[in-house]
MOPAC internal coordinates of N, CA, C and O (Angstrom, degrees):
PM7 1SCF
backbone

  N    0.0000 0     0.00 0     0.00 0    0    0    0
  C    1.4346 1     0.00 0     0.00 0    1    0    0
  C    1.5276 1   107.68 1     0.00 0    2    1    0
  O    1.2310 1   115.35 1   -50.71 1    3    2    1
  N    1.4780 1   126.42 1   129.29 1    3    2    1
  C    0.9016 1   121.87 1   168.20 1    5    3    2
  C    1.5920 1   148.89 1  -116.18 1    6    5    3
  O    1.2310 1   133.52 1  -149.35 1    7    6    5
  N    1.4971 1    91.48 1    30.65 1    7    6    5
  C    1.9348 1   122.02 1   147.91 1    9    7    6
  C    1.4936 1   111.78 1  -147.14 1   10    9    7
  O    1.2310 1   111.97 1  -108.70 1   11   10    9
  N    0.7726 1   132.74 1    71.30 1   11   10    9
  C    1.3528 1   124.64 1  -166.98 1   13   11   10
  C    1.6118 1   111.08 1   -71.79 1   14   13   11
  O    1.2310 1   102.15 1   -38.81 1   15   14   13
  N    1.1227 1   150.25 1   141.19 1   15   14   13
  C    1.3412 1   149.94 1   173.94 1   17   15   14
  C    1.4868 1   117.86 1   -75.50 1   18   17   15
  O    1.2310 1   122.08 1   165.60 1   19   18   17
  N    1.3785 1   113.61 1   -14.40 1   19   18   17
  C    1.4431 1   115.80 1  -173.42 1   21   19   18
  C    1.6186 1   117.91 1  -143.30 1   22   21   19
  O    1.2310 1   113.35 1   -55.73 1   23   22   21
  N    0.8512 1   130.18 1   124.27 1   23   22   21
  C    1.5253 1   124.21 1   179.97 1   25   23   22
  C    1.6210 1   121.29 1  -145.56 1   26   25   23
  O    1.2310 1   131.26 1   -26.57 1   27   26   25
  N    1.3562 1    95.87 1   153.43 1   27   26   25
  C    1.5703 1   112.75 1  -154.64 1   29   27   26
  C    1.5294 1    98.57 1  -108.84 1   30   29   27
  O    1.2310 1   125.17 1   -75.82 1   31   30   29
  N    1.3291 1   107.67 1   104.18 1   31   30   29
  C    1.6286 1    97.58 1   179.07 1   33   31   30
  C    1.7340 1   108.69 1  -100.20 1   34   33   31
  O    1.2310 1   108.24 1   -67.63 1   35   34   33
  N    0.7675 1   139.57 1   112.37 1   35   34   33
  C    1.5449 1   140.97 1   178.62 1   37   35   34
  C    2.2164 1   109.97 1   -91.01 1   38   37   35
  O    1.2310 1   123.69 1   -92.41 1   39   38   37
  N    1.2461 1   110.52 1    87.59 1   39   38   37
  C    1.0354 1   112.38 1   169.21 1   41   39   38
  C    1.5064 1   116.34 1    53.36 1   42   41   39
  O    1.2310 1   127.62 1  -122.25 1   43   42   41
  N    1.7625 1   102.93 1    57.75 1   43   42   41
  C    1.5187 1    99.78 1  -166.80 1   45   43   42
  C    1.6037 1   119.20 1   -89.62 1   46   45   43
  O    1.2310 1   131.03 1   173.95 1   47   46   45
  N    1.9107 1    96.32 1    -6.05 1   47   46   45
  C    1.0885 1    93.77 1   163.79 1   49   47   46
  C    1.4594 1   142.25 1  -111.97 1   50   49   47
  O    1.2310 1   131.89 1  -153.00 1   51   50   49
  N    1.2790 1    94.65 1    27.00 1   51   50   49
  C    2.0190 1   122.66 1  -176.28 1   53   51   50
  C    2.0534 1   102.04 1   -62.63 1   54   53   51
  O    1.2310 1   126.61 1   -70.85 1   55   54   53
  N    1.3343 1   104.89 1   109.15 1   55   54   53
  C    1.0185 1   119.66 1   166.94 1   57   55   54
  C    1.6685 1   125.83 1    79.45 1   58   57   55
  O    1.2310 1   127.08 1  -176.85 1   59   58   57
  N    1.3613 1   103.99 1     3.15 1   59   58   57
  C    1.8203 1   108.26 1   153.52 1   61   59   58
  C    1.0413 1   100.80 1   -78.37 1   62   61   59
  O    1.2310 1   140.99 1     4.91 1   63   62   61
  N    2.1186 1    76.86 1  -175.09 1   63   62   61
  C    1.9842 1    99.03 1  -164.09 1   65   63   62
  C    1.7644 1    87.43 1   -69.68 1   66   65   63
  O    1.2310 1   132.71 1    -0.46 1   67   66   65
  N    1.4157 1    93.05 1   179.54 1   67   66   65
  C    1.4820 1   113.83 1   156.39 1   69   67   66
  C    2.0548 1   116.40 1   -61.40 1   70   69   67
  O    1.2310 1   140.97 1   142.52 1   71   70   69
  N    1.0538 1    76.91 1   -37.48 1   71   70   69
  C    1.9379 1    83.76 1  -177.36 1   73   71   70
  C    1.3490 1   104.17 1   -59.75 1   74   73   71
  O    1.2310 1   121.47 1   130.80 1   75   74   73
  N    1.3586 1   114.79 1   -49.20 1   75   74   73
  C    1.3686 1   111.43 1  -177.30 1   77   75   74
  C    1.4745 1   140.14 1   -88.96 1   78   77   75
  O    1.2310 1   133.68 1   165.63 1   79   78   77
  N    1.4453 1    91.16 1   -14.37 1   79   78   77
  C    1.6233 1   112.71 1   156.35 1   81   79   78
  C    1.5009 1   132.36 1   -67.81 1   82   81   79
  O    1.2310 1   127.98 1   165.61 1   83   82   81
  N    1.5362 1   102.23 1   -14.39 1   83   82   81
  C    1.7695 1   123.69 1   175.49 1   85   83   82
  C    1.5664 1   102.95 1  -103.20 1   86   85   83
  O    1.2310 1   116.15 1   160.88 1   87   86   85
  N    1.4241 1   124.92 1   -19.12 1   87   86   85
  C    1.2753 1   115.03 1   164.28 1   89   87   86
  C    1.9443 1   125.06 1   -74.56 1   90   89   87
  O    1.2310 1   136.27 1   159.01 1   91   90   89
  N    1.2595 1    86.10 1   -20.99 1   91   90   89
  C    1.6318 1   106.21 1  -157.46 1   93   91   90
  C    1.7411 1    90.50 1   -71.26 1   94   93   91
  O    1.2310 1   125.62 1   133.10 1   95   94   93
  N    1.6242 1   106.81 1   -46.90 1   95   94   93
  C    1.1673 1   119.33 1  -152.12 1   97   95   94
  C    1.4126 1   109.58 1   -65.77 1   98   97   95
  O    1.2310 1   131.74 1   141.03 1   99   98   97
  N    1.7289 1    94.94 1   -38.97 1   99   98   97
  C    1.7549 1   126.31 1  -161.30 1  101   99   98
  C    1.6800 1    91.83 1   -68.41 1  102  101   99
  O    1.2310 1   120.07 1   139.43 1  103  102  101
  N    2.1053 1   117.47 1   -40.57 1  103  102  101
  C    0.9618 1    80.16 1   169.56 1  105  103  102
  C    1.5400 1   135.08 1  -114.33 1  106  105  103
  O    1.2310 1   125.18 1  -147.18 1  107  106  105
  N    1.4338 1   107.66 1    32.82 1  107  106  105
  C    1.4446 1   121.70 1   158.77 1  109  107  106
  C    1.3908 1   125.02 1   -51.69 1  110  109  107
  O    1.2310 1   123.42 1   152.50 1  111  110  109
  N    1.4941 1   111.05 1   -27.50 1  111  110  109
  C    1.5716 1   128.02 1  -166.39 1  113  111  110
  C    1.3122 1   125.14 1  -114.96 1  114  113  111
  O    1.2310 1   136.23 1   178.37 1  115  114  113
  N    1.6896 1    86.19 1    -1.63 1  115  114  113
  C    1.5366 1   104.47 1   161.30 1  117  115  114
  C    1.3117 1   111.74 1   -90.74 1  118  117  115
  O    1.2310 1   123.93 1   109.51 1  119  118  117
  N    1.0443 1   110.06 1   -70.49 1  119  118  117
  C    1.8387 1   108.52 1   172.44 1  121  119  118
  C    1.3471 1   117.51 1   -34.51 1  122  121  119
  O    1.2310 1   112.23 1   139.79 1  123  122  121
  N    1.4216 1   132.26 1   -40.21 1  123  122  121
  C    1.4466 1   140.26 1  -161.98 1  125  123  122
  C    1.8156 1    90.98 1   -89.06 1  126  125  123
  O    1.2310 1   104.08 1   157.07 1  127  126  125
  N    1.1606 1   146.95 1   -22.93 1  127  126  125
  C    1.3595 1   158.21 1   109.37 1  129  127  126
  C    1.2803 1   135.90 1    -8.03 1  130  129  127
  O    1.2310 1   124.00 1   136.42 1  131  130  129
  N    1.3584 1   109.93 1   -43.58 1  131  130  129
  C    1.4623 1   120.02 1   146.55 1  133  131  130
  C    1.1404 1   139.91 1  -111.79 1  134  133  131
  O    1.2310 1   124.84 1  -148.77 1  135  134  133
  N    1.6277 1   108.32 1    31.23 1  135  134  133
  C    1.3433 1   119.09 1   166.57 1  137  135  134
  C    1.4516 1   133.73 1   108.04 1  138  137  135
  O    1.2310 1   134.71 1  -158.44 1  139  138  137
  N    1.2052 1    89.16 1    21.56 1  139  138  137
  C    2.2876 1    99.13 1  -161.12 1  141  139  138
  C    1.1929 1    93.65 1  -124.37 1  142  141  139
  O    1.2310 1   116.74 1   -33.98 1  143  142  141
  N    1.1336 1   123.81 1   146.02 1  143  142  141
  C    1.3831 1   128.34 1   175.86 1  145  143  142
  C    1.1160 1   113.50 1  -103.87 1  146  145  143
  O    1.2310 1   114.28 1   -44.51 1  147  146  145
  N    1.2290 1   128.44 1   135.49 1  147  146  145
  C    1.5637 1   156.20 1  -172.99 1  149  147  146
  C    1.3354 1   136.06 1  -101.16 1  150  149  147
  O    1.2310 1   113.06 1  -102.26 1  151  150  149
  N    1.3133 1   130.71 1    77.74 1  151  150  149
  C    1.7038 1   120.22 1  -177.29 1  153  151  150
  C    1.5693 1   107.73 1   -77.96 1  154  153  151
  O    1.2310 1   125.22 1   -48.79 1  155  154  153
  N    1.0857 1   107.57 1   131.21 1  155  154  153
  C    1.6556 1    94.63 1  -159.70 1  157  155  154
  C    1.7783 1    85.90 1  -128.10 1  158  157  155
  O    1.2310 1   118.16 1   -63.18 1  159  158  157
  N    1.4330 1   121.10 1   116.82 1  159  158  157
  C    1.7394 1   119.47 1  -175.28 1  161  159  158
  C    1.3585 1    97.50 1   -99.90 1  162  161  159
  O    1.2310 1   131.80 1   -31.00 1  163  162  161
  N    1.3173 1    94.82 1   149.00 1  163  162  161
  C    2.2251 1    84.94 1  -175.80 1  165  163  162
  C    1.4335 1    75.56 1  -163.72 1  166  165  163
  O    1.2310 1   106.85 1   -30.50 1  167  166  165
  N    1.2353 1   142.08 1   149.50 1  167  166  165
  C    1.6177 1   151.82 1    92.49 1  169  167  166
  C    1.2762 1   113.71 1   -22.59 1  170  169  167
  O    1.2310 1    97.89 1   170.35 1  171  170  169
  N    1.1913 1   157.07 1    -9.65 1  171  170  169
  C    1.2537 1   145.30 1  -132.39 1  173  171  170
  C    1.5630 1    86.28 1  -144.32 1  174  173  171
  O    1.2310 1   119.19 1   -68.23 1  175  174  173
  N    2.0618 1   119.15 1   111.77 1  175  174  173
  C    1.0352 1   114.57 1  -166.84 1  177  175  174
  C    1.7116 1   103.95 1   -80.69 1  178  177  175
  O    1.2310 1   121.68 1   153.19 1  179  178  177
  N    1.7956 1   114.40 1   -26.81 1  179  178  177
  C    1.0208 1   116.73 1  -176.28 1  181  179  178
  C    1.7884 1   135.17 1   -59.79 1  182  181  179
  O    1.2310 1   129.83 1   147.58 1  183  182  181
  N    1.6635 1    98.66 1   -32.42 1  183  182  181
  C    1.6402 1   123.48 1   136.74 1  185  183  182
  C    1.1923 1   126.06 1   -24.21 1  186  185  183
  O    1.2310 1   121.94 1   107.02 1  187  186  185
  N    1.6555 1   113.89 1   -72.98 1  187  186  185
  C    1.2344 1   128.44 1   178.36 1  189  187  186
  C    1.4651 1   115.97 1   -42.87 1  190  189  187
  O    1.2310 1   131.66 1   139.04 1  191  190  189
  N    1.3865 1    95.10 1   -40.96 1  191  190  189
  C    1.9126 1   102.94 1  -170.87 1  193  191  190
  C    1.5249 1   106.73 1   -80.97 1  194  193  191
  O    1.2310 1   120.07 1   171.43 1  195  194  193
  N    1.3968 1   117.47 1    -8.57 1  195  194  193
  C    1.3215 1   107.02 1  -171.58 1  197  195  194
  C    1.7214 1   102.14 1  -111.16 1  198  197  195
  O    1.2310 1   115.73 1   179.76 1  199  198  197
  N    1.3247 1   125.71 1    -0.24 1  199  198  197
  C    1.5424 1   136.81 1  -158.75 1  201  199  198
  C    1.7152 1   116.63 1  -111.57 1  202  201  199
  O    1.2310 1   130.63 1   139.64 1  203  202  201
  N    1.8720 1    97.11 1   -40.36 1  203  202  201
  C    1.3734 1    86.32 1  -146.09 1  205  203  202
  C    1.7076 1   107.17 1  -135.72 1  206  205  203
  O    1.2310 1   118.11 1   -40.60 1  207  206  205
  N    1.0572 1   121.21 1   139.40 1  207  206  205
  C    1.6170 1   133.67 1  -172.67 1  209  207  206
  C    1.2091 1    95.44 1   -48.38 1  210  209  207
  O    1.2310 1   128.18 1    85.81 1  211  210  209
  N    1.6568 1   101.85 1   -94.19 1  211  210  209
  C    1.4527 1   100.59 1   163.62 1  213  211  210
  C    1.6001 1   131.50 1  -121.38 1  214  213  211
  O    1.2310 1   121.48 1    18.18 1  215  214  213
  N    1.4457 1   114.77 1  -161.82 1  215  214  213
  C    1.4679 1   106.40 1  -133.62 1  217  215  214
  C    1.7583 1    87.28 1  -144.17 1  218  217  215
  O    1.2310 1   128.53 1   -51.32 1  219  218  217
  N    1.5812 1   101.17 1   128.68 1  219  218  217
  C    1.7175 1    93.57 1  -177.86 1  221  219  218
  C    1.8428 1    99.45 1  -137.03 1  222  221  219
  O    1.2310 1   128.27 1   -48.46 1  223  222  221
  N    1.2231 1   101.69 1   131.54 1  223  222  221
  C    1.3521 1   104.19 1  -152.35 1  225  223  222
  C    1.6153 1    93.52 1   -99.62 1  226  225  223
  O    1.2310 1   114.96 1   -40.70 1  227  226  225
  N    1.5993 1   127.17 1   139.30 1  227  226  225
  C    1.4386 1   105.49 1   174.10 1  229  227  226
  C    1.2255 1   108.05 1  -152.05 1  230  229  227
  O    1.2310 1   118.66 1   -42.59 1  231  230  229
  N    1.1374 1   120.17 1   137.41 1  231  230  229
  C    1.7520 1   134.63 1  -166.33 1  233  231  230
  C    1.4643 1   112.78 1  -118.76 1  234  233  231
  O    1.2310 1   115.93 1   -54.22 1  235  234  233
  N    1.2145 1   125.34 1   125.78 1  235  234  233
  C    1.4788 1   128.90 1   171.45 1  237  235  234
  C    1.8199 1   100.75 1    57.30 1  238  237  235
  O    1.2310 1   119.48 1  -131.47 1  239  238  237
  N    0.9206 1   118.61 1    48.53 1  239  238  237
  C    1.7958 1   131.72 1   167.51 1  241  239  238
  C    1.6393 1    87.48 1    81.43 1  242  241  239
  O    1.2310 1   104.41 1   145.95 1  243  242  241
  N    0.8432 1   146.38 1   -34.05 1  243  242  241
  C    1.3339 1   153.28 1   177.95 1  245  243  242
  C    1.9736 1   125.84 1   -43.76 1  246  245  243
  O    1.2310 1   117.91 1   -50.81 1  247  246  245
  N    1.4672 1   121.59 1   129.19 1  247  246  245
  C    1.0302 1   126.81 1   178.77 1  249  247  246
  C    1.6170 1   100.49 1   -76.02 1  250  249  247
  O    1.2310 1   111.93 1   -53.96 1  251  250  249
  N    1.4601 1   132.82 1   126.04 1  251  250  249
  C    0.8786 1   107.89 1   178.79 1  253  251  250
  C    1.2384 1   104.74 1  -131.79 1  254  253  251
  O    1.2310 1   118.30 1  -169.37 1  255  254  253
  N    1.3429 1   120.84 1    10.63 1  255  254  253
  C    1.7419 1   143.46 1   169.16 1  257  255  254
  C    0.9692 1   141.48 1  -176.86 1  258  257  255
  O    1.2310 1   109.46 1   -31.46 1  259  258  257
  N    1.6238 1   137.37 1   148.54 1  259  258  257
  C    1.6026 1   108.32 1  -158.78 1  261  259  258
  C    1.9213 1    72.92 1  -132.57 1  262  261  259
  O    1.2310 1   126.26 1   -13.87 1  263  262  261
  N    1.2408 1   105.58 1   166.13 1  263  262  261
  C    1.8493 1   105.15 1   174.67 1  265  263  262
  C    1.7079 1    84.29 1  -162.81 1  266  265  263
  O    1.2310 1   132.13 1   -43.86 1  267  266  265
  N    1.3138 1    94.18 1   136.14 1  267  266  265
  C    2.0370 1   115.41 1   168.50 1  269  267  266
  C    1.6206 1    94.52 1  -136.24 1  270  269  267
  O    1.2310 1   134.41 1   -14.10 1  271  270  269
  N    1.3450 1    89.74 1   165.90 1  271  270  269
  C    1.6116 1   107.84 1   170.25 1  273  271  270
  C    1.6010 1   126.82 1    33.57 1  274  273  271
  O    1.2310 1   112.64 1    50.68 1  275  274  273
  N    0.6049 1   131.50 1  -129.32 1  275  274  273
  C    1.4156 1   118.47 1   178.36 1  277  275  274
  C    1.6215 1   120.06 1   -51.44 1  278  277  275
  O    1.2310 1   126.09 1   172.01 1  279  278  277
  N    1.1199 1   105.90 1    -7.99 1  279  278  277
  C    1.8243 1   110.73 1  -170.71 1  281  279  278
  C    1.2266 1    75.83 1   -94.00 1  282  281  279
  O    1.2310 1    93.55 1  -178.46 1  283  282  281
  N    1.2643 1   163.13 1     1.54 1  283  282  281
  C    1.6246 1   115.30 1  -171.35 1  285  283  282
  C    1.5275 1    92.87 1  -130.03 1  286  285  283
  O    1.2310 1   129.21 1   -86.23 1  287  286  285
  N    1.7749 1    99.85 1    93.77 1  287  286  285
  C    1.5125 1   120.80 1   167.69 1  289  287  286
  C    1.3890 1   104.43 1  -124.53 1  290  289  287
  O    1.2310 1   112.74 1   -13.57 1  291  290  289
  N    1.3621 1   131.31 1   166.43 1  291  290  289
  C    1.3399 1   145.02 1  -150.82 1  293  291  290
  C    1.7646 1    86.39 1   -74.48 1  294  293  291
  O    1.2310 1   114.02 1   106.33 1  295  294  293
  N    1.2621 1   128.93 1   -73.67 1  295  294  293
  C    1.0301 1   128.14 1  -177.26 1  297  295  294
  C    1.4709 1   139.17 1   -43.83 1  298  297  295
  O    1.2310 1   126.30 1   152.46 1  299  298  297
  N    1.6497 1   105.50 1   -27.54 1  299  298  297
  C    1.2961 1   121.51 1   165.98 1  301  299  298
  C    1.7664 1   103.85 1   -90.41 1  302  301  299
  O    1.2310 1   112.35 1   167.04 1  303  302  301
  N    1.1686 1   132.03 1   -12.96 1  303  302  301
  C    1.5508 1   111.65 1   152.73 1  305  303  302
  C    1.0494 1   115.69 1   -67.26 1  306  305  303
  O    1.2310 1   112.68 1   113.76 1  307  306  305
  N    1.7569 1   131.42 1   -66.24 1  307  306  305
  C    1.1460 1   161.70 1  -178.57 1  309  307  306
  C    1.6878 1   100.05 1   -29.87 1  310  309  307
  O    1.2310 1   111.27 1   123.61 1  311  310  309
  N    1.4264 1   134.04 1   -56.39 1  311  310  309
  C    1.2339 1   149.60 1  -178.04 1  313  311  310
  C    2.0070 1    98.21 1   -67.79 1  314  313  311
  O    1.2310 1   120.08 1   132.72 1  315  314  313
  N    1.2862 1   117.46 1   -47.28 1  315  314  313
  C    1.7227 1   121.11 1  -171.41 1  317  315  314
  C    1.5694 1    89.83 1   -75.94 1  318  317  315
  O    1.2310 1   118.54 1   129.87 1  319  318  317
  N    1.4479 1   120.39 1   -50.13 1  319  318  317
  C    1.9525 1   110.13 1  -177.95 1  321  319  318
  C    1.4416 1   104.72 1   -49.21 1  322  321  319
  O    1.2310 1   116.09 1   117.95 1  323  322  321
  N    1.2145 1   125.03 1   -62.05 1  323  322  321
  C    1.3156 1   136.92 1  -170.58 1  325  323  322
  C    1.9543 1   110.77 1   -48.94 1  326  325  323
  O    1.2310 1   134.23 1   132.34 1  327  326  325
  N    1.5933 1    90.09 1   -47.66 1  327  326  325
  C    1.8991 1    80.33 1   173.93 1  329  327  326
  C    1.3716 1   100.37 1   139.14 1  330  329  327
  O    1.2310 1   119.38 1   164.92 1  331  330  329
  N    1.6379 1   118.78 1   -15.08 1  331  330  329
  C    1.2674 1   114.08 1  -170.47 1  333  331  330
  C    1.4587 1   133.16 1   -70.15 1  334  333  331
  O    1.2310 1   121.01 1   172.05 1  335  334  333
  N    1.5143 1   115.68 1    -7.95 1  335  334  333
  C    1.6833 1   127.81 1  -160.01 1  337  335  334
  C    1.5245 1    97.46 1  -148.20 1  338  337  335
  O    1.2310 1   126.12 1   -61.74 1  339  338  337
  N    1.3370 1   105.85 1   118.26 1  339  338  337
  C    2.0466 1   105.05 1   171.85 1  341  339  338
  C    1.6502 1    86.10 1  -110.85 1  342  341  339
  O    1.2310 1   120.10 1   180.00 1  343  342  341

């Protein structure tokens, strides 16, 4: 496809350099900038904070938290992974 409106990134930045993991991101936030929507899966909470509006946490196929705007600080993920916030 060559514009696609929606895209599924599954851990695209698991195991590059750093250089290229800040390009990937830089252009994750470009696209989401011009209008495409982005599921972007990462383990990496520090990622998360630098990537994504909002943030949907999910365990065993399960939604088990959603956090925007002020909810999405290290501690308020860290507390929804753990189990504390649906």
């Amino acid at each position: 496809m060559s514009n696609p409106q929606y895209l599924i990134l599954d851990e695209p930045t698991r195991g590059i350099d750093i250089g290229t993991k800040t390009e990937i991101q830089e252009l994750v936030l470009k696209l989401a900038k011009e209008g495409k929507s982005v599921t972007f899966i990462s383990s990496e909470i520090d990622e998360m904070l630098r990537t994504c509006t909002r943030l949907v946490v999910m365990r065993d196929y399960n939604q088990v938290g959603e956090l925007t705007g002020g909810d999405l600080t290290q501690g308020k993920i860290m507390t929804t992974i753990a189990g504390g916030s649906k």
